[in-house]
C-alpha positions in Angstrom: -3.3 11.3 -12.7 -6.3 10.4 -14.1 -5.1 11.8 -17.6 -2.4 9.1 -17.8 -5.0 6.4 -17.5 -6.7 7.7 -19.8 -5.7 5.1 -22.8 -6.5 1.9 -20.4 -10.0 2.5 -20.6 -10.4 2.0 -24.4 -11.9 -1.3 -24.7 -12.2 -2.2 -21.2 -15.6 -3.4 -19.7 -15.9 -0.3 -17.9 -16.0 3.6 -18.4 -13.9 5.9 -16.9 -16.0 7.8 -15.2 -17.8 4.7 -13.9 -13.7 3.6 -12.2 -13.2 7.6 -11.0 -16.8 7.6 -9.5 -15.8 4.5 -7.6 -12.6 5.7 -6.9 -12.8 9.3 -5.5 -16.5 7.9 -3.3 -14.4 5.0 -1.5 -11.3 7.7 -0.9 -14.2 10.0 0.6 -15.7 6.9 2.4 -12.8 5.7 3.7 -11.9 9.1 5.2 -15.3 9.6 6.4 -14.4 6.0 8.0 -11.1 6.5 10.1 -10.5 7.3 13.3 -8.5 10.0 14.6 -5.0 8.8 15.8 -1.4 8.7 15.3 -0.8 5.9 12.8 -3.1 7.1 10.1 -5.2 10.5 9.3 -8.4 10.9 6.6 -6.1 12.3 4.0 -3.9 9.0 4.2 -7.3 7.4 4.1 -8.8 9.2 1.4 -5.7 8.4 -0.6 -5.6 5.0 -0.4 -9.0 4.8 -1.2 -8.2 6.6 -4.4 -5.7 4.5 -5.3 -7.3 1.3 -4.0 -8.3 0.1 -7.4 -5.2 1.2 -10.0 -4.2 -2.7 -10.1 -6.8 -3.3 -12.0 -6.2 -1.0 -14.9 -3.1 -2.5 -14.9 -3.8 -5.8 -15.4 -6.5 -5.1 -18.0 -4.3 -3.1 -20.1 -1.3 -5.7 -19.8 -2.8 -8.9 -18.9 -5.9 -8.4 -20.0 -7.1 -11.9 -20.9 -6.4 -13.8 -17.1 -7.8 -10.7 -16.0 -11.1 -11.0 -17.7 -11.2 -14.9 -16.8 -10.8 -14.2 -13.2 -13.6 -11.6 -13.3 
């Protein structure tokens, strides 16, 4: 997954390790975070967390002058 991104971060404000780091430590956080039940596990969690920040890629890479004004 993170190879296909690869090409958003050229140009962008931000590195990609810098969006992977933040990534992967709020999927860990956020699995750390949830309680065990039914409705949702820490792998769900971590997942989500993961995946919690992709909209942004997109809209840098494909709107990425809004998307710099409403940073």
């Amino acid at each position: 997954m993170m190879r296909t991104f690869n090409s958003f971060f050229i140009g962008s404000p931000y590195s990609r390790e810098d969006f992977w780091v933040h990534s992967i430590s709020t999927g860990i956080l956020a699995s750390r975070l949830t309680p065990r039940s039914e409705q949702l596990c820490a792998s769900t969690s971590f997942v989500l967390g993961l995946l919690h920040d992709l909209g942004k890629l997109i809209l840098d890479r494909y709107a990425r002058d809004g998307f710099v004004h409403a940073i």
